[in-house]
C-alpha positions as CSV (number, residue, x, y, z in Angstrom):
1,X,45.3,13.5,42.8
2,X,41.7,13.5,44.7
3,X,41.3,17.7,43.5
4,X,42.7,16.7,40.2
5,X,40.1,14.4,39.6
6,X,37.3,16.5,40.6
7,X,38.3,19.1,38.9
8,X,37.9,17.2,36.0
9,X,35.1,15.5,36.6
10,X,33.1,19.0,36.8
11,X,34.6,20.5,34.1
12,X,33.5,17.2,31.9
13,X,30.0,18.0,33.6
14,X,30.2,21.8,32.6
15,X,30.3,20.9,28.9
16,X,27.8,18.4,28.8
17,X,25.4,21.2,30.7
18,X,26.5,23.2,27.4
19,X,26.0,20.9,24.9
20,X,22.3,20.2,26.3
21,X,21.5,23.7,26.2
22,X,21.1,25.6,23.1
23,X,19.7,25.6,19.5
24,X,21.2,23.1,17.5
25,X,22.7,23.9,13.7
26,X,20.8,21.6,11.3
27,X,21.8,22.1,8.7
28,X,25.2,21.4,10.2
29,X,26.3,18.1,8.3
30,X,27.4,16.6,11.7
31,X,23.8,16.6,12.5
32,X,23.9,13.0,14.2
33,X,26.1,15.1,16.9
34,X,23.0,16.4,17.8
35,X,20.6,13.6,18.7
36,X,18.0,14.8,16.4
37,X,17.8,14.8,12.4
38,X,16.9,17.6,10.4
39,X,13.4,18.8,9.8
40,X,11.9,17.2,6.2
41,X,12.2,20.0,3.8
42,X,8.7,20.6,2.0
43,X,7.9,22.0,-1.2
44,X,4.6,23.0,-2.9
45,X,5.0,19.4,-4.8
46,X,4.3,17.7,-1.5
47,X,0.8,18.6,-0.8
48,X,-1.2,15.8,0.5
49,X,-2.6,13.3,-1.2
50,X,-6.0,12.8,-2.0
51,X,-7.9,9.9,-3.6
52,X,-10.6,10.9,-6.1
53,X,-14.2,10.0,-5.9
54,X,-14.9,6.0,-6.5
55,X,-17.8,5.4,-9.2
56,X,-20.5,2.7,-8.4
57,X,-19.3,-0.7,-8.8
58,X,-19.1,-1.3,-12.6
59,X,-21.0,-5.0,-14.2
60,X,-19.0,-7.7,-14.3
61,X,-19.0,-10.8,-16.3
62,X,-18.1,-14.5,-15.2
63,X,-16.9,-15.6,-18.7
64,X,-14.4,-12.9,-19.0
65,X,-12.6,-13.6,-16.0
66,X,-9.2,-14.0,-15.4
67,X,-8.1,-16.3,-12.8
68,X,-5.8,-15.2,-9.9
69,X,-2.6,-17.8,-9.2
70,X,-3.5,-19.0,-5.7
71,X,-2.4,-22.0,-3.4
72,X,-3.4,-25.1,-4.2
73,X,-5.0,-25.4,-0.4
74,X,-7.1,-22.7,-0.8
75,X,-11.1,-23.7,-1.2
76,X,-12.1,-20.9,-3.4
77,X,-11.1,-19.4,-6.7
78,X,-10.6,-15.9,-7.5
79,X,-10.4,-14.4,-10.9
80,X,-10.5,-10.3,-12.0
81,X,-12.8,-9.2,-15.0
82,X,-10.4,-7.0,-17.3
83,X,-13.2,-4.4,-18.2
84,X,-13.3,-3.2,-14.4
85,X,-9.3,-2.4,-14.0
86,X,-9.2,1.3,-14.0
87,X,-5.9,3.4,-13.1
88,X,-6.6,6.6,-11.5
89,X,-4.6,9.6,-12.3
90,X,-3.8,10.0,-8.1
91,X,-2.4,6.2,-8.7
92,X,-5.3,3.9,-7.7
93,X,-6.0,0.5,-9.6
94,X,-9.7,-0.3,-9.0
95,X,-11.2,-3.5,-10.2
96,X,-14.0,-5.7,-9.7
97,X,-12.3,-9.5,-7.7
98,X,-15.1,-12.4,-8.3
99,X,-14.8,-15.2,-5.7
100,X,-16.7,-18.7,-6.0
101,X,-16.1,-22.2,-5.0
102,X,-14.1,-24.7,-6.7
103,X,-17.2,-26.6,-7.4
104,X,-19.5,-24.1,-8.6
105,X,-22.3,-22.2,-7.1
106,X,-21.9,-19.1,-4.5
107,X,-20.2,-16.3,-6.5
108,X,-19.4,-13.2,-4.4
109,X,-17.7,-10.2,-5.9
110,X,-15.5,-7.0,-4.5
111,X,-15.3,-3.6,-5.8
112,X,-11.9,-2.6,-4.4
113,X,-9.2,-0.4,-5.3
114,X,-5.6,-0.6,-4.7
115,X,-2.8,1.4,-3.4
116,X,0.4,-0.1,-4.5
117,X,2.5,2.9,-2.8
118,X,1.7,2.1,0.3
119,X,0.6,-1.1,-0.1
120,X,-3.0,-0.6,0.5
121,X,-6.1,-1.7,-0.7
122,X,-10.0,-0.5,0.3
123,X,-13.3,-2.4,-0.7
124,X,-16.1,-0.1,-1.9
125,X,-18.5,-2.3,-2.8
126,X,-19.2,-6.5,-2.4
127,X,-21.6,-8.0,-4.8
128,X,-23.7,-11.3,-3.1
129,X,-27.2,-12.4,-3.9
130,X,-27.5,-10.7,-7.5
131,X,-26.7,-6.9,-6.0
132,X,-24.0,-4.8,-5.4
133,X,-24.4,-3.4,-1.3
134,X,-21.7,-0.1,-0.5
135,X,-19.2,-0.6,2.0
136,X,-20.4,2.1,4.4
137,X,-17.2,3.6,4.9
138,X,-14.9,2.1,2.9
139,X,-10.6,2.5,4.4
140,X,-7.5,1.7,3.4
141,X,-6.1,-1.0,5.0
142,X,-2.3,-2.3,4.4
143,X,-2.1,-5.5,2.7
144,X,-1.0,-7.7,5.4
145,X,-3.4,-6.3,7.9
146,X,-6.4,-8.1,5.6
147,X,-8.7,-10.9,6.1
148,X,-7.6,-12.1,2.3
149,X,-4.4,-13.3,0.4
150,X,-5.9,-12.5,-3.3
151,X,-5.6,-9.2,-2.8
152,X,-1.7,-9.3,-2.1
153,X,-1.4,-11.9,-4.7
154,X,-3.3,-9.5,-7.7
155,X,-1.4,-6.9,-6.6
156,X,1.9,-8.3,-6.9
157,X,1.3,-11.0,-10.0
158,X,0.3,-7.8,-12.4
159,X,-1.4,-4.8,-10.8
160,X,1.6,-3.1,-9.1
161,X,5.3,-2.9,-10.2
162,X,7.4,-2.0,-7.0
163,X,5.9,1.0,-5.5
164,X,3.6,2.0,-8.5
165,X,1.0,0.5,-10.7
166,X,1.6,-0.8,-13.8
167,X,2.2,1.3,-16.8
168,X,-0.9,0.0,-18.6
169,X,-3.9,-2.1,-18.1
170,X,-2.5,-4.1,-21.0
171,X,0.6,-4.9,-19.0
172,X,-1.4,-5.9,-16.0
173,X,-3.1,-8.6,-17.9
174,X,0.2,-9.5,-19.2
175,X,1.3,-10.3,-15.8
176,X,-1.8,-11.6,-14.5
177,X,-1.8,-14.1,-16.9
178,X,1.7,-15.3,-16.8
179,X,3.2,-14.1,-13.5
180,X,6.8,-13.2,-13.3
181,X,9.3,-12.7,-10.5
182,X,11.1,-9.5,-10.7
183,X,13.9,-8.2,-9.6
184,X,12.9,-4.8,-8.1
């Protein structure tokens, strides 16, 4: 019984030494057999992606803003001027974001664009003391990885629609207005 058992023992050892060496078929639907998954198959339509050039910050106006659904807790209000939201044809919504105190006074302002595929959003510009100063190098940064919430709420209140922006400027002033939950 002791030989029968070795016997099997190194034949079980034999094929595993087989199965480790040795391309693997991948395009094999029992793949998973392998370990490993199948390279990504590329086309020409999956060249990388590149965000155009951003334009200097464009003017903004106080009156025409449109406030940004916050928590009650938070100590400042944001609102978005509606003449800055741009939608890029590489899928970028850039806008102008104006931030001031509940009371009045201090107004800041952020030239940012968004990135609602990946959930991304870069600041090009900020806007304090009457003058708009460059981010030096501006980079995207994912949503929850930022010092902010209004960015996360604008985006998901009207600018973005699941993974994409919003058909229309028009329709992002819809929602920014009058927020909706969807079902995505």
């Amino acid at each position: 019984m002791r030989r029968a058992e070795r016997a099997l023992l190194l034949a079980c050892f034999a094929v595993l030494a087989g199965c480790a060496s040795g391309k693997h078929d991948t395009d094999n639907p029992d793949w998973a057999q392998s370990g490993m998954p199948p390279p990504p198959k590329r086309s020409e339509a999956d060249r990388e992606w590149e965000e155009s050039a951003a334009p200097p910050a464009p003017k903004f106006e106080e009156k025409r803003l449109v406030p940004i659904a916050m928590p009650p807790y938070m100590s400042l209000t944001f609102g978005v001027d509606p003449q800055t939201i741009a939608i890029t044809p590489e899928g970028i919504v850039r806008y102008v974001v104006v931030a001031s105190n509940k009371n009045g006074g201090a107004v800041n302002a952020f030239y940012e664009g968004v990135r609602c595929s990946t959930s991304e959003a870069k600041t090009y510009a900020r806007y304090s003391g009457g003058a708009w100063q460059d981010v030096e190098k501006p980079e995207w940064k994912r949503f929850y990885d930022l010092n902010s919430r209004y960015t996360k709420a604008l985006s998901e209140q009207g600018l973005c629609r699941g993974n994409a922006p919003r058909a229309s400027v028009g329709e992002m002033l819809r929602n920014i207005q009058n927020p909706v939950r969807e079902v995505q």
